[in-house]
C-alpha positions in Angstrom: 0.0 0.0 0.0 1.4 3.2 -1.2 1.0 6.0 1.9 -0.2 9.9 0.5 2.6 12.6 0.3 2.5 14.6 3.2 1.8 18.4 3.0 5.8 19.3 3.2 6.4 17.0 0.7 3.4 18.4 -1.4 4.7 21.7 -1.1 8.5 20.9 -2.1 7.3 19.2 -4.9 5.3 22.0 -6.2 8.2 24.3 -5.9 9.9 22.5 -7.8 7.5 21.8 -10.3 7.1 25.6 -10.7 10.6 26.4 -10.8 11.1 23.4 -13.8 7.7 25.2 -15.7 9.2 28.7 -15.5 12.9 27.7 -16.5 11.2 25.7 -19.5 9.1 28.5 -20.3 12.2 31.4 -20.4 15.1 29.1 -21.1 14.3 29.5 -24.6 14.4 33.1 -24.7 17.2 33.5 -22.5 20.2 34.2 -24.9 21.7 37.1 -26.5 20.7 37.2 -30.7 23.3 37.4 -33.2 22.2 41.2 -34.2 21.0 42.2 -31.3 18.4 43.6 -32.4 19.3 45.7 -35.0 18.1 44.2 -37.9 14.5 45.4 -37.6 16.0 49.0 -36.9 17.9 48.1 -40.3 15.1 47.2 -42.6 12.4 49.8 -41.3 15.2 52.3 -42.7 16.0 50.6 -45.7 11.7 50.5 -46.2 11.2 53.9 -45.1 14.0 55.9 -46.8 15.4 53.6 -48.8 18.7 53.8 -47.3 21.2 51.8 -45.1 21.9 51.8 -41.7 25.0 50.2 -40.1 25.9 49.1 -36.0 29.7 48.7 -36.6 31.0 46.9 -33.6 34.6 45.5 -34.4 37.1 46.6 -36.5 36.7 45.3 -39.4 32.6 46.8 -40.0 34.1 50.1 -38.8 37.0 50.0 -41.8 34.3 48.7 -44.2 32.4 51.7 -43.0 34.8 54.3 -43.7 35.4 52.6 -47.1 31.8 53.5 -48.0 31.9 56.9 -46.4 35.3 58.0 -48.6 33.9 56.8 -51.6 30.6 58.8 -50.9 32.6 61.9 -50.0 34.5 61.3 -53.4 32.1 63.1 -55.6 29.5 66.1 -55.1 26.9 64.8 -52.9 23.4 64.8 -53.3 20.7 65.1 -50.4 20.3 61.3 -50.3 24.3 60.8 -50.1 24.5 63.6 -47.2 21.5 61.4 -45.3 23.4 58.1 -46.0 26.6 59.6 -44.5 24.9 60.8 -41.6 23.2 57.3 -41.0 26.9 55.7 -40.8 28.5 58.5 -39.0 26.9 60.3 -36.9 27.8 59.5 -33.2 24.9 60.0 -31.3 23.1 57.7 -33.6 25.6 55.3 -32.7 25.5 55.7 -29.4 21.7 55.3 -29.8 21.9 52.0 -31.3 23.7 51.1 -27.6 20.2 51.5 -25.9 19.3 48.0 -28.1 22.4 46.5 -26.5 21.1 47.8 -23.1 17.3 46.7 -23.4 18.7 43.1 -25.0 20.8 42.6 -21.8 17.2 43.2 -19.5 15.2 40.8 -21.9 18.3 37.9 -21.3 18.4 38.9 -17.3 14.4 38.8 -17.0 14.4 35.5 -18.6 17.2 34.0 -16.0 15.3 32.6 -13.2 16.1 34.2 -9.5 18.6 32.2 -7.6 17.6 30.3 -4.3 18.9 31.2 -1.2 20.3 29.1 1.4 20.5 29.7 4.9 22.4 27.9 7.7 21.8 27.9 11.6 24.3 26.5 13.8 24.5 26.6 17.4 26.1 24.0 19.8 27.0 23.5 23.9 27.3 20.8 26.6 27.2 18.3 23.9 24.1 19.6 22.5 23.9 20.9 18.3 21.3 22.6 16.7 21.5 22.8 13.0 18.8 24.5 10.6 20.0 24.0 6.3 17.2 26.3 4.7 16.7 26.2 0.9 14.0 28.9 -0.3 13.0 30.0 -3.8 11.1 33.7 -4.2 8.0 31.3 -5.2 6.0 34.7 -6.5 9.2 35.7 -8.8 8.9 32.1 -10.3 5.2 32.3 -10.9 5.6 36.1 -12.3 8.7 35.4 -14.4 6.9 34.5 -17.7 5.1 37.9 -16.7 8.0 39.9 -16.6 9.5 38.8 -19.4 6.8 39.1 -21.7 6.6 42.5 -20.6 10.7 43.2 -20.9 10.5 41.5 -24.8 7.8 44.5 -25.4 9.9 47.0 -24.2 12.7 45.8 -26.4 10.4 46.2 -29.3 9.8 49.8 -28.0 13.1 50.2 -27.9 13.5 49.3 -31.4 10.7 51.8 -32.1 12.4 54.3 -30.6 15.7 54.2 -32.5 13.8 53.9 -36.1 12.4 57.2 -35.2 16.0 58.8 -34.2 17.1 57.4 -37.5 14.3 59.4 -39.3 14.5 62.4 -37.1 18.2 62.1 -38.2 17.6 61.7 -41.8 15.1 64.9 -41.4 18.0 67.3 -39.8 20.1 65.9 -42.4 18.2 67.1 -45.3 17.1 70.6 -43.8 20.9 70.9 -43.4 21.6 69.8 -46.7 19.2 72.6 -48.3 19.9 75.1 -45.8 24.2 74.4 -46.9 23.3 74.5 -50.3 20.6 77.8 -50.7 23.5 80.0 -48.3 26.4 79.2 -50.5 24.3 80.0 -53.5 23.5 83.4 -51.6 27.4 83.5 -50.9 28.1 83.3 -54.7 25.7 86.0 -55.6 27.0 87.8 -52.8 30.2 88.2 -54.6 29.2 89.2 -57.7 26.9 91.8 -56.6 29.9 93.3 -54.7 31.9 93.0 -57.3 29.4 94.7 -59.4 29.2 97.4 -56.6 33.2 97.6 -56.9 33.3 98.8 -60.1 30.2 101.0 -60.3 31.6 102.8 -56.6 34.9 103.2 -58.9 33.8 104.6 -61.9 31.6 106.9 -60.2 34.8 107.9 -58.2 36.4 108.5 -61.4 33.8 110.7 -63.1 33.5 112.5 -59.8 37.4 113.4 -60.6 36.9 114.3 -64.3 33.9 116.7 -63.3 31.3 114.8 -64.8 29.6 113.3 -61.8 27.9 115.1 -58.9 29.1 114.0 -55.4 25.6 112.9 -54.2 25.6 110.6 -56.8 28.9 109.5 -56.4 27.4 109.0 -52.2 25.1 106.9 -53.7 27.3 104.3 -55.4 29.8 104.4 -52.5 26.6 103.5 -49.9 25.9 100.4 -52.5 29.2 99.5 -52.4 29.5 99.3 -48.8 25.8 97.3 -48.3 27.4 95.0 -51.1 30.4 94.5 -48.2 27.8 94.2 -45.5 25.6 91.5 -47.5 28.7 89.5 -48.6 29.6 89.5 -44.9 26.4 88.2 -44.0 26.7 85.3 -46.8 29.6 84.4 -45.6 28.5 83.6 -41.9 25.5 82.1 -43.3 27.4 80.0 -45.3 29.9 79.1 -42.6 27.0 78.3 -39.8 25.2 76.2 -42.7 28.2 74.3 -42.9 29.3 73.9 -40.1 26.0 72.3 -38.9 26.1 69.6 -41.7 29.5 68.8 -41.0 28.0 68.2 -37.7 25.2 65.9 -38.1 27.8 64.1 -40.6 30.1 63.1 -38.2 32.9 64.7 -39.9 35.3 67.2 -38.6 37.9 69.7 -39.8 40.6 66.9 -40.1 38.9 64.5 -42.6 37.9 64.7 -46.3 35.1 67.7 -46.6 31.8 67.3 -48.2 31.2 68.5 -51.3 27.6 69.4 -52.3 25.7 69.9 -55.7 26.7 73.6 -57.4 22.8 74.5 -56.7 19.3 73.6 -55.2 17.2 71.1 -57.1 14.9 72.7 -59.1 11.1 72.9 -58.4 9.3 69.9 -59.4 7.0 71.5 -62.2 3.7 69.2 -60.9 2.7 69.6 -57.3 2.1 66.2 -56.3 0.1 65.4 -53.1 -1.0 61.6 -51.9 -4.6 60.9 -50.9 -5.8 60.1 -47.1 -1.7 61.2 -46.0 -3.5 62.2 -42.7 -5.4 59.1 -41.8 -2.3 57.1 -43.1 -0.2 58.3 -40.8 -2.6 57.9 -38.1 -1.6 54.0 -38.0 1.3 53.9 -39.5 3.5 56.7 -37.4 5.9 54.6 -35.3 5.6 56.7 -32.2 1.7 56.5 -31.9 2.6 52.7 -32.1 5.4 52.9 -29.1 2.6 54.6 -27.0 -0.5 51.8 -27.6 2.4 48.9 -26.8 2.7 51.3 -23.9 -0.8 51.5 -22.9 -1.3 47.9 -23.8 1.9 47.1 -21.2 0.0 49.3 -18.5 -3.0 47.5 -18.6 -1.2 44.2 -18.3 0.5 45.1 -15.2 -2.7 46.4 -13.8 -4.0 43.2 -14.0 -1.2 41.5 -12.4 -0.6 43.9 -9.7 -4.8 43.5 -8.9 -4.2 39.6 -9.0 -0.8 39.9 -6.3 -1.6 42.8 -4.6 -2.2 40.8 -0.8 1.5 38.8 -1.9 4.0 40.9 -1.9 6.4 38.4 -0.9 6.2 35.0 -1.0 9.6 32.6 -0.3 9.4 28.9 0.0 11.3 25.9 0.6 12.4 22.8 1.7 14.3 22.9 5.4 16.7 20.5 7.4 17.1 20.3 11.1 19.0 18.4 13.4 18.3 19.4 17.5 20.0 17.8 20.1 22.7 15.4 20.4 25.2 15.4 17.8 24.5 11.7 16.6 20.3 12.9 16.5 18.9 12.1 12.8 18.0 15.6 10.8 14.3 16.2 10.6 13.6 17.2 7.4 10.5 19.4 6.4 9.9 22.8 4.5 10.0 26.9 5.6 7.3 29.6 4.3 7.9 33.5 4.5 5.1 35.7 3.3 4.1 39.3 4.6 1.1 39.6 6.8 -1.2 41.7 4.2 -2.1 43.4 8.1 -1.1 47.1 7.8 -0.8 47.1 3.9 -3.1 45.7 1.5 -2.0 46.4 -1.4 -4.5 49.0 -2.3 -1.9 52.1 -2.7 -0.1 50.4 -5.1 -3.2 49.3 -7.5 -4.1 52.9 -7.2 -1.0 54.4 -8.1 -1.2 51.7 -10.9 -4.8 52.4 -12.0 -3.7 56.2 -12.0 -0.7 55.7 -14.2 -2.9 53.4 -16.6 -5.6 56.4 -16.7 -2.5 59.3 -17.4 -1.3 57.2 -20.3 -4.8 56.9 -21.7 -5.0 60.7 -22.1 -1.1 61.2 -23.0 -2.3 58.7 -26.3 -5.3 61.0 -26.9 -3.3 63.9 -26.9 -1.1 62.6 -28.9 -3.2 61.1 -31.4 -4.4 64.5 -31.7 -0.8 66.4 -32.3 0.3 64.1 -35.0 -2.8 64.6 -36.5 -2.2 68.3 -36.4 1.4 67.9 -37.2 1.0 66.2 -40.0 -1.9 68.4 -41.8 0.1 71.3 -40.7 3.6 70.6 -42.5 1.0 69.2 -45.7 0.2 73.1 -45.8 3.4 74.1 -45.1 4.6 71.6 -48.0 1.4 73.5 -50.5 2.2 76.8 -49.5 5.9 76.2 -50.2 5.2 74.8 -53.7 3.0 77.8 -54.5 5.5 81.0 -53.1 8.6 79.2 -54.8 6.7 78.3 -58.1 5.4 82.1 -57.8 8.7 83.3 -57.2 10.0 81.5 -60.3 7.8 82.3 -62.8 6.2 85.7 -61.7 9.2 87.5 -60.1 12.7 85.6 -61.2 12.1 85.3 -64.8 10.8 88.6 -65.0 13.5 89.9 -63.5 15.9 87.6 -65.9 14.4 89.2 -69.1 14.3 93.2 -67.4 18.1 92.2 -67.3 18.4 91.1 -70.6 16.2 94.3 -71.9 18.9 96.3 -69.8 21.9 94.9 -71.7 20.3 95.5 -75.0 19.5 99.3 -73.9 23.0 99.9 -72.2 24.5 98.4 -75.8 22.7 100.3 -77.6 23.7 103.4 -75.5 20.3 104.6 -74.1 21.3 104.0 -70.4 24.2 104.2 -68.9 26.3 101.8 -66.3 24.6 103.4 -63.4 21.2 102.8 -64.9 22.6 99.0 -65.0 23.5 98.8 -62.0 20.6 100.3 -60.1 18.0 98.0 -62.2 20.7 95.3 -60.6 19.7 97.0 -57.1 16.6 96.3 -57.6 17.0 92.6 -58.7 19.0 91.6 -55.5 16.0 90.9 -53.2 14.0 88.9 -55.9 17.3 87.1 -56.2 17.4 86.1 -52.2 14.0 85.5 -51.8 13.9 83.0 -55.2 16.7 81.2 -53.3 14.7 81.4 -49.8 11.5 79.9 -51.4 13.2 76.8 -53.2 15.2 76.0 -50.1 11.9 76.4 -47.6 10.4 74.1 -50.7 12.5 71.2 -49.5 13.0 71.5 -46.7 9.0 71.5 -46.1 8.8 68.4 -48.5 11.6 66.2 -46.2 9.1 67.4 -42.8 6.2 66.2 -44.2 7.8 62.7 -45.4 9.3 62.6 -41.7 6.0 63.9 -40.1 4.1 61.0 -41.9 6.5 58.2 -40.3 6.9 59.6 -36.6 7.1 62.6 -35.1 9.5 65.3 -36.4 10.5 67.2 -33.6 13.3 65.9 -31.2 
């Protein structure tokens, strides 16, 4: 006849039992991955901007990257080669990418089980011993484990959100950058001829002044053009400098290393305006930070049902116990220790209402910022139509206009019915059309790369 367990031995067992269940649960997902992680981060940028994205992390990767980044740097680059730089290069990207490493290394640690812990008592006199082996397991970490790591392989995916939107945010800056370089050393180049322009008008006049043929107020006059002509180029220059400066920046690339070299000018305007259908509504479920937040919420929710389901065990340690009492040659007496808090003086109930009120805040931080991306995204689609029409206007209302008053001005001042001051004060009047053509375009693009950002996540930093 076979006798029943008793309760000790029940209880060992099922401890046991448990802690087999939750290492064959998490032992499967317990190990570092080969990318860690960075493959998705690598093929939502190679969908979304049709570009590559690189974690070098020995040697070899980093030469291979510098390989690609000379030959890049080799020729004149074009927006998409300044955005491709700045996805290898740029350090705090890379540094960025270290957070995956970071949020990989919780994921392997939440799915290790928690170590027991073993206790010994020893005491002894006049012959006498008393012994107490203690082996306990946190019994409410084992039964939680699969909880907790369930909940750590969601944040890794957040986390992998989170670094696609720093590479678009990136590839945004990049661009802006990129159009902001190009449109001030355009502006530096016009810059110089106008004061060059201004040079020789300021001497002639100077000259005629001297031969009598020239009043001095007029003379004033050419002299105060000359020196706004100084002022401007001065101005360019900064402008171009700062412009520079910043894309060298978000490149990665200092004063030491080959320098970049951008197209001679802007890209031109595209002559159709070309707009996408339901853009708003798209990027209502497709932008990757609205995403982040409903894994979020969904995370919240899941841990308010846990901490409602634990919240009279806080903690719970159980195991199996030895003791030996008496004289030295006494058998041990074997049985089994349980600790748990007294739910006496706290219930629980303060923490499942801090939890319920952080599950309510997040519901109304995801309203809100359903609401924002909804905005920001119909806002930079009129900032991207508005762009297209002041640039467009500028081009064919104001610039060519201007282009053929110049031409008319050539043919008059050849044919000697104006002179050069004529020329040059229709030139005058030319510069500001000029600056604000070359305003427009750049605004143009750069609008265009914050509504492509604005429809994948959110464009501010």
């Amino acid at each position: 006849m076979q006798c029943a367990p008793r309760p000790r031995q029940l209880i060992t067992t099922w401890i046991i039992l448990a802690a087999l269940a939750a290492g064959g649960i998490l032992s499967g997902c317990s190990t570092f991955t080969s990318d860690g992680g960075f493959n998705r981060v690598a093929d939502a940028t190679k969908a979304d901007l049709k570009l590559e994205v690189r974690w070098p992390r020995s040697a070899d990767e980093h030469a291979k990257v510098k390989t690609q980044i000379d030959a890049l740097l080799a020729h004149p680059l074009g927006p998409d080669d300044a955005v491709q730089i700045a996805l290898l290069n740029n350090h705090a990207l890379q540094a960025s990418f270290q957070e995956l490493g970071i949020s990989e290394a919780d994921l392997v640690q939440s799915g290790r089980l928690p170590n027991p812990r073993f206790t010994l008592r020893h005491a002894s006199g006049s012959g006498f011993v008393d012994i107490e082996e203690t082996l306990t397991f946190n019994v409410l970490s084992l039964i939680t484990a699969p909880y907790q790591h369930a909940a750590e392989q969601r944040r890794f995916s957040q986390v992998q959100d989170a670094t696609i939107i720093q590479v678009v945010q990136l590839a945004d800056r990049t661009r802006t950058a990129y159009y902001t370089s190009q449109a001030a050393h355009d502006s530096l180049q016009y810059a110089w001829q106008v004061k060059i322009a201004a040079e020789t008008g300021a001497e002639i006049a100077h000259r005629m002044l001297g031969a009598g043929n020239w009043s001095r107020t007029d003379q004033y006059r050419q002299q105060n053009f000359y020196t706004q002509s100084l002022q401007q180029l001065a101005r360019a220059q900064l402008a171009d400098d700062t412009a520079h400066t910043e894309l060298n920046r978000l490149l990665g690339i200092g004063d030491g290393g080959p320098q970049p070299q951008l197209a001679p000018h802007l890209p031109a305007l595209p002559e159709n305006f070309s707009e996408s259908p339901g853009q708003e509504q798209a990027a209502m479920q497709n932008r990757i930070d609205l995403k982040i937040m409903r894994a979020h919420l969904d995370e919240l929710a899941r841990r308010l049902k846990l901490m409602r389901a634990t919240r009279l065990i806080n903690v719970l340690d159980a195991g199996p116990t030895r003791v030996r009492e008496g004289a030295a040659d006494q058998p041990h007496e074997n049985g089994y220790e349980v600790s748990f808090e007294v739910p006496i003086f706290d219930t629980g109930a303060a923490r499942v209402h801090k939890a319920e009120a952080i599950y309510a805040q997040a519901e109304e931080q995801f309203a809100q910022a359903a609401l924002d991306a909804r905005a920001q995204v119909h806002v930079a689609l009129s900032r991207y139509r508005t762009a297209y029409t002041l640039a467009s206007r500028q081009h064919d209302d104001i610039l060519l206009v201007a282009k053929r008053m110049t031409a008319q001005d050539l043919l008059r001042y050849n044919a000697s019915q104006i002179s050069v001051f004529d020329l040059l004060a229709d030139a005058r009047a030319q510069i500001d059309s000029v600056d604000l053509g070359l305003d427009t375009l750049r605004d143009f693009w750069i609008a265009k790369s914050h509504l492509d950002t604005a429809l994948i996540a959110n464009s501010s930093d």
